[in-house]
N, C-alpha and C positions, 0 to 999 in steps of 0.2 A: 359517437363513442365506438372504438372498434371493437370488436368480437376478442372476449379472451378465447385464450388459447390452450390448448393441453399445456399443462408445468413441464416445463422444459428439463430434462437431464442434465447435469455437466457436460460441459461435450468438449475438451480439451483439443485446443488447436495451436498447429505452430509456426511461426512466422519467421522466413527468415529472409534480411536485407542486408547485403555487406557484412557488415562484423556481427552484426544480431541474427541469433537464434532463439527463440524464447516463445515461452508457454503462454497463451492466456486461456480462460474459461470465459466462455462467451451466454450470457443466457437473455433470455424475452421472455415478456409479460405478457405479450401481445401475438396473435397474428396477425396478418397483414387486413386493414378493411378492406367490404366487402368495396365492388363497385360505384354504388350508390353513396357510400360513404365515404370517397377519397375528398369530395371540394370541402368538407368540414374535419376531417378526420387529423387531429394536430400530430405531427412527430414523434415519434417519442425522442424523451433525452437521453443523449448518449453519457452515460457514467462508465467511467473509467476508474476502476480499484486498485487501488496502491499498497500494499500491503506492510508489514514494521520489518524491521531489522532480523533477522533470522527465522523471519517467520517463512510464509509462502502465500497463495494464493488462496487458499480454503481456509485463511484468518475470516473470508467474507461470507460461507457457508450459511452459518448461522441467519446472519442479517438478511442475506438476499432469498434464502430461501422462506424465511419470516414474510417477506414482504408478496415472494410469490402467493401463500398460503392466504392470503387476505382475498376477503371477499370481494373488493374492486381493487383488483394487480395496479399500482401505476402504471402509464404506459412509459417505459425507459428500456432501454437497449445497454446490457453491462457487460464488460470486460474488465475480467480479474484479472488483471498478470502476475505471474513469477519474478522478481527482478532478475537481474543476471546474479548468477553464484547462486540462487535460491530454488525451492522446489524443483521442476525438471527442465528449467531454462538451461542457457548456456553459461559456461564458465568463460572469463573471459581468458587470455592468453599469459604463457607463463610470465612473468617478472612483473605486471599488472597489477595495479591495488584500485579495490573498489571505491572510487568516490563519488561521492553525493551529487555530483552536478553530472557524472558518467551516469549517473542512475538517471538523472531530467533528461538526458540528451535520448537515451533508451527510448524513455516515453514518448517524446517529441518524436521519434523516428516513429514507432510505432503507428502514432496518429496519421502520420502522412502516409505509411503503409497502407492504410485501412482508408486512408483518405476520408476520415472524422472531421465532421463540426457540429457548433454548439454545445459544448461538453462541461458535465462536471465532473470532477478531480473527486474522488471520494479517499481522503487517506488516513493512516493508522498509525501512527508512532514515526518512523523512520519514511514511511509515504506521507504523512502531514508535512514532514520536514521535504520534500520532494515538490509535494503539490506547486507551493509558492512559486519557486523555480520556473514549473515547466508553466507556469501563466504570467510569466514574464515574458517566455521564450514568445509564448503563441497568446497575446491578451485580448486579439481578435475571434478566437476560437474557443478558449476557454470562458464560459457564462460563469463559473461558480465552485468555489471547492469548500468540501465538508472535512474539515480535519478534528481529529480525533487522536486524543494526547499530545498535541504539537502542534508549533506552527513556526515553521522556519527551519533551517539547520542549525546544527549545535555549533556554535563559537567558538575560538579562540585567541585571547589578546595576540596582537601581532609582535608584543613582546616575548609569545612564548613560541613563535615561529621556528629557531632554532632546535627548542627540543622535542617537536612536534617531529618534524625532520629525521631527526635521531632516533625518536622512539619508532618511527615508522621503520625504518631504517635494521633497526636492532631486530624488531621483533619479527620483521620478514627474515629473516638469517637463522632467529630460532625455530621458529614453526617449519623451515625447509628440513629440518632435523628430525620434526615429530614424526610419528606414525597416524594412521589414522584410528578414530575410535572405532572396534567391531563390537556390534552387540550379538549377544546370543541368540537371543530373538527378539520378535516385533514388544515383547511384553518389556524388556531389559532396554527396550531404546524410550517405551512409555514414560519408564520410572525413573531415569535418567533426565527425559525434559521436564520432570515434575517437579525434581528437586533441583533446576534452576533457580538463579536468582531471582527471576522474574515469576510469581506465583502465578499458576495458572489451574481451576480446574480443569479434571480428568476429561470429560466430554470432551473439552476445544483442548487440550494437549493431543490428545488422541486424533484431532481431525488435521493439524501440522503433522503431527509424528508423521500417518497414511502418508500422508503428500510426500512427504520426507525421507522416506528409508528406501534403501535399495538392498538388493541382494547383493553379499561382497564375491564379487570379482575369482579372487585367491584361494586359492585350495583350504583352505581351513573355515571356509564358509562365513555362516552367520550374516550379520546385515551391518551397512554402512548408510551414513548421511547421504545425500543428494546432494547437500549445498555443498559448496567451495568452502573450504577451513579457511579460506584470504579474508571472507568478509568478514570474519573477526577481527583483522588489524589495525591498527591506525591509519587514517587517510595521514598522507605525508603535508597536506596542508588543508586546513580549514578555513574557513569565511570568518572573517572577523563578525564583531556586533554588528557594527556600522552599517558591514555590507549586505548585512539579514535586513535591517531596518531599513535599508533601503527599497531593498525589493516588496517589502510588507508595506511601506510608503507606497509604493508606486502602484496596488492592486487596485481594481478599481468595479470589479464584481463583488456579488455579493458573497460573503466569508462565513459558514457558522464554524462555530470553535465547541468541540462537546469535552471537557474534561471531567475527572473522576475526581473522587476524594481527595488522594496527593496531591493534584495540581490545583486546585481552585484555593488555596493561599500563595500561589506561588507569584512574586511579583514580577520577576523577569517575563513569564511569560503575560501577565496583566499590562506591562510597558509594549511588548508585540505589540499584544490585540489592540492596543490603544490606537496606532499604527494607521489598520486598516479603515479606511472610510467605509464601509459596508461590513460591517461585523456583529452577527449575534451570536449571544455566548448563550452554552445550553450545559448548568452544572447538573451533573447529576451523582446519586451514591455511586461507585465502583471501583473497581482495581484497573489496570493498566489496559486488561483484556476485557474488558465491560462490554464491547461489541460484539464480542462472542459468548459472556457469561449472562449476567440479572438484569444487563442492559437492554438486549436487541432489541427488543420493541422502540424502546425510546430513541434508538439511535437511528432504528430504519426510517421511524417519524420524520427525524432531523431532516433525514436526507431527502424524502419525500416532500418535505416543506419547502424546503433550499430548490429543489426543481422544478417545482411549483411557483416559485419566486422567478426563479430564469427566467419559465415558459411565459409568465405574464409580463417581462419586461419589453 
C-alpha cells in the first residue's frame, strides 16, 4: 500500500490543444511508493469529473475533498474540469452553440492531452448526460462511469427537429441583444444563484458562485459571470431516443446510476438504466445537488466502490 500523502490543494491547471483551452483541477490521494513498494503497489484510478449544466468544476469540492479526509484516501488520481463556456475554461468562437457531443469531443481530446488510461467518468446532471458519450468514443479506455442525476442526453422526437432549429435559431438573435448581468458584489451574485430554479444550498451555491464571478471589465465595476451566456441556448439539434439508447446499449463497463428523490419514480430514465448491462442503481434521499449537499458521503462511497469494481476486473 502506498504512503499517503499530505492533502493535496486545488492546484488549477490549464491545458491547451487546437481549439481547446480549458481548466481542470487535478488532485491525489497518494504519493508516489516508496522503492520497495513499486512490484505490488496497484495504480491508482484515473477519475475524471464532469460537472452539470452551468455549474463548474468545484460542483466536486465537497465529495473529493470528503474522500480525501478519510482515514484510508483511495488511491485515484482526479481531474475536475470546467467545460467549455463554464468556470475559467475557454469560450468557444462567436456564432458557436454549445452542444452535448462538443462537450464529449472536449473530454476525448483532453484524455489524449494527458494521455489517460483506465478511467472512470465520474458525472453530475449535464456530465452524466456527457459521460456515455465519451465511452462510446474511447470503450477501451474508459473502465467505468458514476452518473449522478442522469444518464444519457436529453432527447428530442425527430419530429420536432424543425422547431428545435428555430428556437435555437431565434434565441441566438435575442440574447445577442441582451446585456450582461452585473452584480454589485460577490454577495448580490450569491443571492441571485440562490433563487434559481434549481434549489441549492448556501455552502455549495457559494463554492460555484467562487469559481464563477469575475470582476466586470467596464468602468462602472461590480462583478460578472465567467461562463458564456450561449450555454443557456438550445442546441440547434438533439439526439433522438433511439440514438441515447443506443449508445447506453452498446456500454459494456460497469455503470452506477445514484439518483435522488425526483428521479427514482421516473420511468424514462428506469427504461435507460434497463439498457446497460453493468448497472447498479444507488437511490438515495436528495435534491438535484445531493453530491454537494446531505449526500457526499454516500456518493464518494459509490464512487469508491465502482473503482474498486474496475481495479478488480
Amino acid at each position: 500500500m502506498p504512503n499517503k500523502s499530505v492533502l493535496h490543494n486545488q492546484c488549477w491547471q490549464e491545458v491547451v490543444q487546437g481549439r481547446l483551452s480549458y481548466q481542470y483541477c487535478e488532485l491525489g490521494g497518494y504519493s508516489p511508493p516508496a522503492e520497495d513498494q513499486l512490484a505490488s503497489a496497484a495504480a491508482p484510478t484515473t477519475v475524471i469529473a464532469l460537472h452539470g449544466w452551468l455549474d463548474n468544476s468545484a460542483s466536486f469540492t465537497p465529495m473529493l475533498t470528503h474522500l480525501l479526509q478519510q482515514p484510508v484516501t483511495p488511491s485515484m488520481q482526479v481531474y475536475a474540469l470546467d467545460f467549455a463556456g463554464h468556470g475559467h475554461s475557454f469560450h468557444r468562437p462567436q456564432g458557436c452553440f454549445y452542444t452535448i457531443w462538443d462537450y464529449a469531443i472536449d473530454v476525448v481530446q483532453f484524455i489524449k492531452t494527458k494521455n489517460l488510461d483506465k478511467i472512470v467518468l465520474l458525472g453530475h446532471s449535464m456530465g452524466a448526460c456527457v459521460a456515455p458519450l465519451v465511452a462510446s468514443m474511447l470503450p477501451n479506455q474508459i473502465q467505468g462511469i458514476c452518473a449522478i442525476e442522469a444518464l444519457g442526453p436529453v432527447a428530442t422526437n425527430i419530429e420536432e427537429t424543425p422547431r428545435q432549429l428555430q428556437k435555437a435559431i431565434l434565441r441566438q438573435a435575442q440574447q445577442q441583444q441582451r446585456q450582461s448581468k452585473v452584480f454589485t458584489s460577490p454577495k448580490a451574485a450569491l443571492a441571485a444563484r440562490l433563487g434559481a430554479k434549481m434549489s441549492l444550498q448556501e455552502s455549495a451555491a457559494r463554492l460555484l458562485v467562487e469559481r464563477n464571478l469575475a470582476p466586470n471589465a467596464a468602468p462602472e465595476g461590480g462583478f460578472v459571470w465567467r461562463s458564456d451566456r450561449r450555454v443557456t441556448l438550445p442546441s440547434p439539434m438533439r439526439f433522438s431516443e433511439d440514438q441515447v439508447r443506443a449508445v447506453l446499449s452498446n456500454l459494456k463497463m460497469p455503470v452506477t446510476l445514484i439518483v435522488g428523490d425526483a428521479l427514482q419514480t421516473s420511468g424514462e430514465l428506469a427504461e435507460r438504466a434497463g439498457l446497460v448491462v453493468q448497472l447498479q442503481w444507488v437511490r438515495i434521499s436528495g435534491d438535484h445537488h445531493l453530491h454537494m449537499e446531505n449526500q457526499v458521503s454516500a456518493c464518494a462511497q459509490a464512487l469508491v466502490d465502482l473503482c474498486a469494481l474496475c481495479l478488480n476486473k
